[in-house]
ZALOKOL-419641 format. One line per 4 residues: their letters; for each residue x, y, z of C-alpha. Coordinates in pm, whole numbers, plus 50000, padded with zeros to 5 digits. Each point is the difference from the previous one (the first is absolute). Last residue first. Layout:
REM residues N
a) X Y Z  ...
END
This chain:
REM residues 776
xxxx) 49554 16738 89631  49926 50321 49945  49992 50343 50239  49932 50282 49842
xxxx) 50181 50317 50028  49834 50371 49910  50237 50322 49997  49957 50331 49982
xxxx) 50204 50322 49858  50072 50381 50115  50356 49931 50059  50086 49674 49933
xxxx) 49971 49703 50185  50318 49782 50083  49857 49649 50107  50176 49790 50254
xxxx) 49975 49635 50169  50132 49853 49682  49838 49797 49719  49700 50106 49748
xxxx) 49868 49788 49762  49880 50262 49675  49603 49954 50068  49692 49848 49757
xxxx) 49828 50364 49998  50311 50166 49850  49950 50378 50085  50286 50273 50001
xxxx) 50235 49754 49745  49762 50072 49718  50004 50286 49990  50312 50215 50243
xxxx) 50100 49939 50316  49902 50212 50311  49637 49841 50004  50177 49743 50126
xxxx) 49685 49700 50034  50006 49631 49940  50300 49894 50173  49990 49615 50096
xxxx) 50081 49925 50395  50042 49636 50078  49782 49725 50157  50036 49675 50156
xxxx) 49923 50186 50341  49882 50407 49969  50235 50225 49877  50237 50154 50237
xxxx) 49990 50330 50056  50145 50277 49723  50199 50273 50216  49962 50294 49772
xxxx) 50298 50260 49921  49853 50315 49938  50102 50201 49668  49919 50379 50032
xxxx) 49775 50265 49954  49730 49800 50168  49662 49894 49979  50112 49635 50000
xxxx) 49741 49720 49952  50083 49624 50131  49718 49715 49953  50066 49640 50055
xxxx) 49732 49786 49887  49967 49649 50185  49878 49678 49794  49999 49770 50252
xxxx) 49718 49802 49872  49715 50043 50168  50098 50222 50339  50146 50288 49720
xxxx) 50189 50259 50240  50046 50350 49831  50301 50140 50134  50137 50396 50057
xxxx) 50237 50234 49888  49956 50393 50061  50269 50236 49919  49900 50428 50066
xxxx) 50129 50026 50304  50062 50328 50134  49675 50027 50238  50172 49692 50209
xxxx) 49732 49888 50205  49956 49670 49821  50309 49903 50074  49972 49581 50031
xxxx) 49916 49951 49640  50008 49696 49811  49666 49969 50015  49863 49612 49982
xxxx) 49643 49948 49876  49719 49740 50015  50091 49906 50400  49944 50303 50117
xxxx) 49668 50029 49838  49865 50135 49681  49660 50119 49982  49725 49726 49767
xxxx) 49947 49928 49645  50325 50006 49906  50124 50187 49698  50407 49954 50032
xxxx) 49996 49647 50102  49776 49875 49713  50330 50065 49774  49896 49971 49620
xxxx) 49810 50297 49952  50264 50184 50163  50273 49887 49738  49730 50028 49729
xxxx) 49990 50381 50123  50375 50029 50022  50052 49859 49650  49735 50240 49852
xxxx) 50206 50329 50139  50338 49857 49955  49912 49907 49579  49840 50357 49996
xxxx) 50325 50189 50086  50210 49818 49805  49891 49733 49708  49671 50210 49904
xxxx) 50127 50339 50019  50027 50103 49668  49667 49833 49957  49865 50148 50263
xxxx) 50137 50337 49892  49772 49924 49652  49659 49914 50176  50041 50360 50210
xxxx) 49665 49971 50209  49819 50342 50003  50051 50219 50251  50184 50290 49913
xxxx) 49980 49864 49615  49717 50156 49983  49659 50066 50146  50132 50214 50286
xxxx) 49708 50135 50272  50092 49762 50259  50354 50027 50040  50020 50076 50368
xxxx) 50409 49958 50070  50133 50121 49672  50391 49925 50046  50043 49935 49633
xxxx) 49648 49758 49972  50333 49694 50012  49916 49629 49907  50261 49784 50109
xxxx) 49904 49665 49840  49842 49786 50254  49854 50329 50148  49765 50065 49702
xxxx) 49693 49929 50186  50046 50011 50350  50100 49733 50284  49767 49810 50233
xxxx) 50074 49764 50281  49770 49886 50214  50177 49902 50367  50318 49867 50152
xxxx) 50292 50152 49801  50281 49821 49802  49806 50134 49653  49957 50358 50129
xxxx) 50396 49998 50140  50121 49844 49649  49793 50299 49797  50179 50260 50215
xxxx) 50313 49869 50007  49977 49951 49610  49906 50398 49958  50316 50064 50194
xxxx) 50248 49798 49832  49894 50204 49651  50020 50288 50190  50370 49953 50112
xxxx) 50092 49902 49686  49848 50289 49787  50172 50255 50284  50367 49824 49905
xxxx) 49928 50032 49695  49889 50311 49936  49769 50028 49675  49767 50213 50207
xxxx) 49630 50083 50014  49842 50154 50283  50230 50081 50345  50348 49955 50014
xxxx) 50124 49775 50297  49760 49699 50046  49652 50183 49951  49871 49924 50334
xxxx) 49628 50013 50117  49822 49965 50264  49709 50185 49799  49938 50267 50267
xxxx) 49890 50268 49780  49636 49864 49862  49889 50122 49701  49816 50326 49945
xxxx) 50186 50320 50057  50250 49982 49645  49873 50291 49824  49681 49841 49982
xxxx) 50017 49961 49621  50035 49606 50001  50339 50028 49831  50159 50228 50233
xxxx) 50028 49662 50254  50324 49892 50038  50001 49811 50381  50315 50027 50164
xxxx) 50287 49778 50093  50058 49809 49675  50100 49699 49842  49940 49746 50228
xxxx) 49635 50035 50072  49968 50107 49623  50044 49694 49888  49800 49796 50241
xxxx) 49718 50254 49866  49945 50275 50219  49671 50119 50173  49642 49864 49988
xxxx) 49973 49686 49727  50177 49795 50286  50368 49950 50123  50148 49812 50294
xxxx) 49694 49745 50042  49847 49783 50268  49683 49930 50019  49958 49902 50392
xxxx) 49721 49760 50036  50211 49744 49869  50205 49971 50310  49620 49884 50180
xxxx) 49739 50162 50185  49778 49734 50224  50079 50197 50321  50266 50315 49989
xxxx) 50326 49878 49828  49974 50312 49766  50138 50286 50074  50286 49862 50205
xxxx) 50018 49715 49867  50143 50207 49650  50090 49623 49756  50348 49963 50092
xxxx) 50121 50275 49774  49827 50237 50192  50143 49947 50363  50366 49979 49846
xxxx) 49980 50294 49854  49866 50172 50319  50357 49830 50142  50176 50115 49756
xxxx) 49887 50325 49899  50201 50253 50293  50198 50186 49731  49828 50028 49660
xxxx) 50193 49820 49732  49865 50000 49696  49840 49656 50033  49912 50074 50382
xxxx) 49814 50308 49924  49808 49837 49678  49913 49687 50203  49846 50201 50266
xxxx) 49755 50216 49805  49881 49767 49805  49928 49730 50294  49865 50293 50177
xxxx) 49695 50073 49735  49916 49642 50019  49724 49967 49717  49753 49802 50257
xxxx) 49832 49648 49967  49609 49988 50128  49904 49683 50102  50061 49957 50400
xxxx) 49660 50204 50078  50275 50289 49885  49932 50329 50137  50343 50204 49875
xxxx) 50237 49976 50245  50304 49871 49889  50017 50345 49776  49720 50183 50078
xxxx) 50105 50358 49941  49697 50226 50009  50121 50322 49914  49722 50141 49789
xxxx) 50226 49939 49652  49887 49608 50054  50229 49710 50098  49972 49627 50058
xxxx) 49971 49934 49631  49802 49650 50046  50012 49651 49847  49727 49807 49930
xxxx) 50073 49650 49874  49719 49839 49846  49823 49636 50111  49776 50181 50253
xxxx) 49852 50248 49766  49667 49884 49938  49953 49850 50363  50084 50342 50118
xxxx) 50170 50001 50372  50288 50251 49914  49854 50190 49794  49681 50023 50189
xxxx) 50242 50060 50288  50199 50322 49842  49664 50130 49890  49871 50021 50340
xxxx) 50316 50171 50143  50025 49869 50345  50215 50230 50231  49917 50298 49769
xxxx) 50168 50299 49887  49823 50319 50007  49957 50164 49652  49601 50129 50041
xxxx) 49875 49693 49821  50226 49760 50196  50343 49941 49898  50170 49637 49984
xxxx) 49948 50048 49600  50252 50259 49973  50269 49806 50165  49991 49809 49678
xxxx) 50171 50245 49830  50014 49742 49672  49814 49673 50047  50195 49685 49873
xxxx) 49783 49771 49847  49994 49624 49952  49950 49709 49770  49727 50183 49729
xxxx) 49787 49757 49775  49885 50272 49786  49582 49929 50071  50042 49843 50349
xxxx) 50283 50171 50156  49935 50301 49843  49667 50037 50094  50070 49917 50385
xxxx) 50232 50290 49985  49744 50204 49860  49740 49881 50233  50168 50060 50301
xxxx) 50121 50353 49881  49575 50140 49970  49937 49766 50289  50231 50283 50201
xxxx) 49864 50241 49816  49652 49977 50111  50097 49886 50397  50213 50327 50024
xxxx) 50329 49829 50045  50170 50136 49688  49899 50341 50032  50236 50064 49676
xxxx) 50272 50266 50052  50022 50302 49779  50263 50269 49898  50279 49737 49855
xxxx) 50220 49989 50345  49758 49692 50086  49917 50164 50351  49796 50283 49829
xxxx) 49697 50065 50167  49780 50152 49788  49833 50362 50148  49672 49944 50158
xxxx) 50058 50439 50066  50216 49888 50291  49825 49807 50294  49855 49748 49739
xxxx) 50394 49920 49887  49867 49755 49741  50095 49613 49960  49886 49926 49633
xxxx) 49694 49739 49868  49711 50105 50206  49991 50381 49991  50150 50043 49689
xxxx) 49674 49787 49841  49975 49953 49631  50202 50309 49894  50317 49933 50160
xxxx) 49952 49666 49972  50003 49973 49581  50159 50228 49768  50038 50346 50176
xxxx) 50338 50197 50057  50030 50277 50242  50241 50208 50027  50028 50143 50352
xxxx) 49799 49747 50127  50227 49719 49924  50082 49757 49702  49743 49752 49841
xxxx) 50244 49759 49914  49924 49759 50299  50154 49925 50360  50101 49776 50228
xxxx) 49816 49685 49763  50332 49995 49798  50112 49676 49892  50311 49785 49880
xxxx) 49841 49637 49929  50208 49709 50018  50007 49693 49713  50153 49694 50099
xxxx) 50274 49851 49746  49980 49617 49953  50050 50049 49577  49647 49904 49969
xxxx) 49911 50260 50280  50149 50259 49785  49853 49904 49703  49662 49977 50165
xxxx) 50090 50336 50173  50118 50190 49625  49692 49818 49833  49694 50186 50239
xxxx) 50233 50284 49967  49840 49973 49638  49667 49925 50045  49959 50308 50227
xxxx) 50214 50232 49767  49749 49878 49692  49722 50068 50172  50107 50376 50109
xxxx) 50215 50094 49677  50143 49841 49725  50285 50325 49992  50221 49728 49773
xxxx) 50096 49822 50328  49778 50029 50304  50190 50179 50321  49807 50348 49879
xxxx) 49702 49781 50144  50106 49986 50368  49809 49735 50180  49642 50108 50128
xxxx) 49939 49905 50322  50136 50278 50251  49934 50269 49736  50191 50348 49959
xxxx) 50304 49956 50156  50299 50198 50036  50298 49863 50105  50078 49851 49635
xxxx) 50359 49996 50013  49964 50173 49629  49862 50303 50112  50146 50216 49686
xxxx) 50247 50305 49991  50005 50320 49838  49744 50152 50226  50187 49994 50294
xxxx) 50086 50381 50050  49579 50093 49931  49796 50029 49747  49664 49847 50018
xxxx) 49890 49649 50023  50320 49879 49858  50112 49832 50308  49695 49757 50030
xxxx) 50123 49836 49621  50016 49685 50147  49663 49953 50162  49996 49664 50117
xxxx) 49812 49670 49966  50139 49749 50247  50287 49872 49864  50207 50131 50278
xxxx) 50405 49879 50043  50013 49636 49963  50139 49747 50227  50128 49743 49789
xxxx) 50033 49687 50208  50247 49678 49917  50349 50137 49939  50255 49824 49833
xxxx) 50125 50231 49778  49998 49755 49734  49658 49930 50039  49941 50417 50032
xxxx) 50144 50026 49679  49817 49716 49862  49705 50174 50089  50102 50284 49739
xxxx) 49703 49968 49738  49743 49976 50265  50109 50356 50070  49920 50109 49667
xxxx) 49686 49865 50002  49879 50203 50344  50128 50323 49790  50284 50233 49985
xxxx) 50114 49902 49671  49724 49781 49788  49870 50206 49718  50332 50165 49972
xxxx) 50148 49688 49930  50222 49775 50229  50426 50071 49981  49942 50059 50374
xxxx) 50319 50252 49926  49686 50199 49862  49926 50128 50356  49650 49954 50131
xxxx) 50046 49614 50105  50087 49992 50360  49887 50406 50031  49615 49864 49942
xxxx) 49999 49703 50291  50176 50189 50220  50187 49777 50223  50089 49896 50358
xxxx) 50132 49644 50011  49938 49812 50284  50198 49634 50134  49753 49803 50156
xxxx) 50082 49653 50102  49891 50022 50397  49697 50173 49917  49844 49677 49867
xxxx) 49992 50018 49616  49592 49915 49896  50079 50017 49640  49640 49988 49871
xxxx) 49951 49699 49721  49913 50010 49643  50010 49634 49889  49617 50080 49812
xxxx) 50058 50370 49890  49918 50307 50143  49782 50057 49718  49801 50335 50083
xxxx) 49639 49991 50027  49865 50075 49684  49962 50401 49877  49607 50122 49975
xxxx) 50000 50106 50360  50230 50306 49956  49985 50304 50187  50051 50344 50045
xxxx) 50088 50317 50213  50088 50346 49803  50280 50223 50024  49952 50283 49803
xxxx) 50335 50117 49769  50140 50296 50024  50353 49879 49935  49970 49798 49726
xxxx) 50237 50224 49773  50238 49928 50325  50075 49668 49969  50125 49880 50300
xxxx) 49887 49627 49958  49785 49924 49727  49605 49937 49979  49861 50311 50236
xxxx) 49671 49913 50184  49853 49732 50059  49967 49812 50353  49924 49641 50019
xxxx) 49893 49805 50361  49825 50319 50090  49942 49952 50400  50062 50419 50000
xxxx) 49775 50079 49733  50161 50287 49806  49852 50361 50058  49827 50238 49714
xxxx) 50066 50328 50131  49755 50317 49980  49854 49813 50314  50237 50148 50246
xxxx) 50016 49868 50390  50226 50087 50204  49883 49980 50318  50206 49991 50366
xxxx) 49760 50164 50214  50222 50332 49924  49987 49981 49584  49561 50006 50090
xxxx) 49889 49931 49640  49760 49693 50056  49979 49783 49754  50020 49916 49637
xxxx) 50122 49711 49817  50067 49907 49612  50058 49717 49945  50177 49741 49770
xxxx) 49971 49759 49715  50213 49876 49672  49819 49715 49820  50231 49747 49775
xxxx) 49856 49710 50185  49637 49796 50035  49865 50241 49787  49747 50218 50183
xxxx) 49596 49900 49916  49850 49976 50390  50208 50243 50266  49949 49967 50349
xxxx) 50049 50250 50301  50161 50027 50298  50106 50300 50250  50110 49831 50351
xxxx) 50028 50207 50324  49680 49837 50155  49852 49885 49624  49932 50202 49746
xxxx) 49836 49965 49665  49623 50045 50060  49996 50217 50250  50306 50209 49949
xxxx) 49918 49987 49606  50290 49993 49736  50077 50228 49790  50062 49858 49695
xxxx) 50219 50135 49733  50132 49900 49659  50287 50162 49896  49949 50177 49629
xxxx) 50219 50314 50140  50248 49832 50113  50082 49881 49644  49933 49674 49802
xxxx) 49715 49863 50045  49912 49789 49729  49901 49676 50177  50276 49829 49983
xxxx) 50173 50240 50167  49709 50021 50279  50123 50275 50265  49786 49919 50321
xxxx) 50012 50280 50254  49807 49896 50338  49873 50290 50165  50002 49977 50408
xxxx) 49787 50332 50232  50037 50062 50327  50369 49863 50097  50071 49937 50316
xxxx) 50038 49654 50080  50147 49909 49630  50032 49611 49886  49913 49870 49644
xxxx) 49832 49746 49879  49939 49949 49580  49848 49710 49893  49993 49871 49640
xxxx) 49734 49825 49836  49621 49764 50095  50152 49714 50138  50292 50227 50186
xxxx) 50363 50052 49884  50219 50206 50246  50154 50382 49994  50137 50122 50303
xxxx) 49840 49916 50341  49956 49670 50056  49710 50051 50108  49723 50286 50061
xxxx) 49749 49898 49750  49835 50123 49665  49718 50222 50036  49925 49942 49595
xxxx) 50130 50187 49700  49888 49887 49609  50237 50105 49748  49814 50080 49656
xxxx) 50325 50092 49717  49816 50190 49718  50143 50105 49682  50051 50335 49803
xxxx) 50358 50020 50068  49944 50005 50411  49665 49958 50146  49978 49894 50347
xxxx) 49635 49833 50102  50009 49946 50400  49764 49805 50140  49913 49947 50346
xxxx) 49950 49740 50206  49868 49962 50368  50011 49637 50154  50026 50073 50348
xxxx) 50290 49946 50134  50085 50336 50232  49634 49921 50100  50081 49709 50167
xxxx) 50023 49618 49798  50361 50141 49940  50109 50039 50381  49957 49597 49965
xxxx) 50302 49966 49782  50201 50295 50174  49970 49833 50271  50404 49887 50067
xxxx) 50157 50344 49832  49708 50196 50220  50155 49727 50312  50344 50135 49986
xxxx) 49895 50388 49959  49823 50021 50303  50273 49769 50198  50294 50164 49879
xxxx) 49786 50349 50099  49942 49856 50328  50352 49932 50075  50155 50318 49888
xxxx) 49723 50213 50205  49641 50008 50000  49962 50324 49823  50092 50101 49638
xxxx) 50320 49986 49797  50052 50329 49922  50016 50123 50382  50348 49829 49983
xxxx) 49947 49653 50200  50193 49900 50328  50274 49762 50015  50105 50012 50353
xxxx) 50382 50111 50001  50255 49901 50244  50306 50090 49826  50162 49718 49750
xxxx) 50344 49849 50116  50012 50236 50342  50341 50220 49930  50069 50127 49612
xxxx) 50325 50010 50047  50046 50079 49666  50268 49748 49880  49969 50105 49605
xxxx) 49698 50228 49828  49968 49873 49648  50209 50177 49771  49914 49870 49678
xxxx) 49674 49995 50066  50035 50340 50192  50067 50111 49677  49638 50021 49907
xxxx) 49929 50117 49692  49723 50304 50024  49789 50031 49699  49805 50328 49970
xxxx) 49688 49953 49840  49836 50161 49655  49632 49888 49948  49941 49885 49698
xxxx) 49645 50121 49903  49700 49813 49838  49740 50202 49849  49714 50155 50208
xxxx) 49677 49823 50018  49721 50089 49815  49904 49667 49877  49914 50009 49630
xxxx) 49929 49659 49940  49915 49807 50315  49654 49898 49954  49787 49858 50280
END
């Protein structure tokens, strides 16, 4: 058939609201939720056909498994057609055949391309080819095919083969109609060309946040004329045990965006530029980068339409497009799709080459599509709403919206749940990915209609994945519905947790909260009571003070209240209980007196994480002092807000930096404070025998090394005032060496060999922490 001259409309950008959550940065604390999950049977959304959860797992299971022999059927019979496209007075024959039902996405076949995609409701699929190469060059020249329910479907599978496509360079999606009923949940509209949601490329604009490119179409594509890539012959995975982790949250485009990187243009902001600064990290001494989404993204969401926020850029990246498609504005020099794959393809080698492990920040709560009150279509929405988000069925099959970004994904309908099993299994095999930490997690312990579930069948196949069973998966125990599930999130003994508590507890005592101490105590020691439940281990329990959500370290200690304007929200979103304490004059300051106590402050923090039991991770730009200026939710700022300040770490290089990498090597080097297993009585000595006293804010207590004697004595005062410590004896044949006052000033606050220590006192300063180690 010939597609010239189509009469469909022209493409339309479709203006949506976009809703940041703040709950994210806010996530609901100490609920009181009751039971741990309610008791919920997972039942099926009337979109998902009869037979119930099970059956439909099974149903679709074994058409992925027979999919060979479904061919010799009618749905394989050898029908071709041939389609002759004339563009600048030439010819370009592509021959179309059935095609089969898996993978889906786009896979090479003997005879050309296959294209499989997935929509249970739709009544009519149109694959959109766009043939550069070829001479097409507008939307307008896109090939069509429509392709033929009896011939090119399969159960709930659309599929069709292409003879005569270049092997890459192609740029494909579909157009999909269906039923129009907005109340059964549809939302179907065929005037929009939709991206292929198992795309392993995605084209569309070539360089981050800029705005001339704005309209841009996003297309799926592929490449099967590149090599494999070179991973190289002594290239090994780093395989850390959980026990040695020490996780560092970053952003791989604000690490290198600002020209204090002192790299080119070309290269600022990009998976290149962040190879460049691995020796940063080396010196740092931490060995996982844990990196905010590189999923592709939609960066430019808030400039839809106009509207208070539509100054500012996504540039967190909570907002994806494409679970397999890495993001291409991340390429350097605007190379695009291919050239971003290859490319982060060099930033994990290098990183695993340097014995970093690579974790995964990413979103499969929700999507960029938006809500129902302004809706945006680019892929699921318009492929099959009924199937891939949880509706409210008893409310005009409005979208559910437990993500706090106007949609939720129906994670655990059996579809989408093998939908995020194979993307995470993608990027473990084709990028080499470590681990992933899976933001609002809560959301995918929700059945289609929102319940939560005792069993989440995602959750498991996670859990018990042959594919992913060497990665660390960590979960965001949270979502904006409510569902707190910290030290309780469904487990099967692998999943680790962000421990919301462990953040919120440390801050109060560190300040000074009344009542801390003995809460304090419980979290520093590795949080048994969340997590010493069967085979669940301290490193279960990711502990952190600070995170991309919320203040910087800075910030913590420099002011009381969030400073928001910027966003344009008049200052509603972010969260307001930041457990927070600005030190005596709030913002910036050239006090003294306030610069002191904050400086001791931020180290009491950072020696508390390293001392603790558990995963530690700290942020980007921390080991400096990076302030956002009291911005608690700076998501939309593609400036020096968040970008990494190359030129204060240099300023800062022999102080404040010099404590923060010392402390990590210090843990690094001390198998007693990561254990793999709870502490007992006999691992640790408190010093404490008034643990009722709400007053106190002093807390000493020893580490006991069984090896080699080695004990760590740990005092932290959250006072106004000097306290007096009694030091205990050291062990026998060995003496006390100070390695910690975070009271004195660089280099004298850390020495990681130990100033010999004699007496049976310490004086410890107001707001100040010691560490003692006991040498021979």
């Amino acid at each position: 058939m010939d597609s010239v001259g189509t009469n469909r409309p022209p493409l339309r950008s479709v203006a949506a609201a976009v809703t940041r959550r703040s709950a994210l940065l806010c996530p609901p604390r100490h609920l009181g939720l009751g039971n741990r999950f309610a008791e919920t049977k997972l039942g099926i959304a009337s979109g998902c056909g009869g037979g119930g959860y099970f059956g439909k797992v099974q149903r679709f299971n074994a058409l992925r498994n027979t999919t060979t022999k479904v061919q010799s059927g009618k749905a394989g019979s050898s029908v071709t057609k041939e389609m002759g496209h004339t563009s600048s007075g030439s010819e370009v024959p592509l021959k179309y055949s059935s095609g089969k039902a898996f993978p889906l996405g786009v896979s090479q076949v003997d005879d050309g391309l296959n294209f499989a995609i997935f929509s249970q409701h739709a009544s009519s699929v149109t694959l959109c080819l766009k043939l550069h190469e070829r001479g097409t060059q507008d939307d307008a020249d896109i090939v069509e095919f429509p392709l033929d329910r009896q011939k090119n479907k399969t159960g709930d599978i659309w599929h069709v083969s292409v003879e005569g496509l270049p092997a890459s360079g192609v740029l494909y999606g579909y157009r999909i109609n269906g039923p129009q009923g907005w109340q059964q949940g549809h939302r179907f509209d065929d005037s929009v060309i939709l991206l292929d949601p198992y795309a392993k490329l995605v084209s569309g604009r070539k360089h981050f946040a800029v705005e001339e490119e704005k309209p841009s179409q996003l297309f799926g594509t592929y490449d099967f004329d590149s090599s494999p890539f070179d991973w190289g012959d002594n290239y090994r995975l780093p395989n850390l045990p959980e026990t040695d982790l020490v996780i560092y949250e970053m952003n791989v485009r604000a690490f290198t965006a600002d020209e204090s990187s002192r790299l080119g243009p070309a290269f600022r902001g990009s998976y290149l530029g962040v190879i460049d600064k691995i020796p940063h990290l080396l010196e740092l001494g931490v060995n996982a980068v844990e990196l905010l989404p590189v999923f592709e993204f939609d960066e430019l969401e808030l400039k839809r339409f106009p509207n208070p926020r539509d100054h500012m850029v996504n540039t967190w990246g909570y907002s994806t497009i494409n679970f397999f498609a890495p993001m291409s504005r991340y390429a350097s020099a605007g190379g695009g799709p291919v050239a971003a794959s290859k490319e982060l393809k060099q930033m994990v080698k290098a990183f695993h080459n340097a014995g970093i492990e690579v974790i995964l920040d990413v979103v499969y709560n929700h999507t960029n599509e938006a809500d129902d009150a302004n809706p945006y279509v680019t892929s699921f929405r318009g492929i099959d709403n009924k199937v891939y988000y949880m509706l409210d069925l008893n409310n005009n099959a409005q979208l559910l919206n437990f993500s706090g970004c106007g949609n939720t994904l129906n994670c655990n309908h059996p579809v989408v749940k093998e939908l995020v099993l194979d993307s995470l299994r993608h990027w473990v095999t084709e990028y080499h990915i470590d681990g992933f930490r899976f933001d609002l997690a809560s959301v995918l312990c929700r059945g289609p209609d929102g319940s939560p579930l005792d069993a989440p069948p995602l959750i498991k196949e996670i859990a018990k994945d042959s594919v992913l069973s060497r990665c660390k998966i960590i979960a965001e125990p949270w979502d904006c519905g409510g569902l707190y599930l910290v030290g309780k999130f469904p487990n099967w003994d692998r999943w680790a947790e962000w421990n919301g508590k462990y953040r919120d507890d440390i801050r109060r005592f560190i300040k000074g909260d009344p009542g801390m101490k003995g809460v304090f105590a419980t979290r520093v020691s590795g949080s048994a009571d969340l997590y010493q439940v069967n085979n669940r281990k301290p490193y279960h329990s990711v502990n952190f003070v600070i995170a991309h959500d919320g203040f910087t370290l800075c910030d913590l200690v420099s002011y009381n209240s969030k400073h928001n304007d910027a966003n344009g929200e008049g200052g509603r979103d972010g969260c307001n209980d930041n457990d927070s304490w600005n030190c005596g004059i709030e913002g910036e300051t050239n006090d003294l007196n306030v610069l002191s106590i904050r400086s001791r402050q931020m180290k009491n923090f950072h020696v508390a994480l390293m001392i603790s039991q558990g995963t530690p991770m700290m942020l980007m730009g921390d080991e400096y002092g990076h302030t956002r200026y009291g911005n608690n939710n700076s998501y939309g700022h593609d400036t020096h807000i968040n970008n990494f300040q190359w030129g204060q770490l240099e300023e800062r290089k022999d102080g404040h930096f010099r404590f923060f990498s010392e402390m990590i090597k210090f843990r690094r080097n001390h198998p007693i404070l990561r254990r793999d297993r709870f502490l007992n009585k006999n691992d640790i000595t408190w010093h404490e025998n008034n643990w009722e006293n709400q007053d106190s804010k002093f807390l000493a207590f020893t580490i006991h090394d069984h090896n080699s004697g080695g004990d760590i004595y740990l005092a932290f005062n959250a006072h106004e005032y000097f306290v007096d410590a009694v030091i205990p004896p050291p062990p026998q044949h060995k003496s006390w060496s100070r390695v910690v006052d975070t009271n004195l000033e660089s280099p004298k606050d850390i020495v990681p060999e130990g100033v010999p220590f004699t007496g049976s006192g310490y004086r410890i300063a107001p707001y100040s922490s010691i560490l003692l180690k006991a040498k021979p």
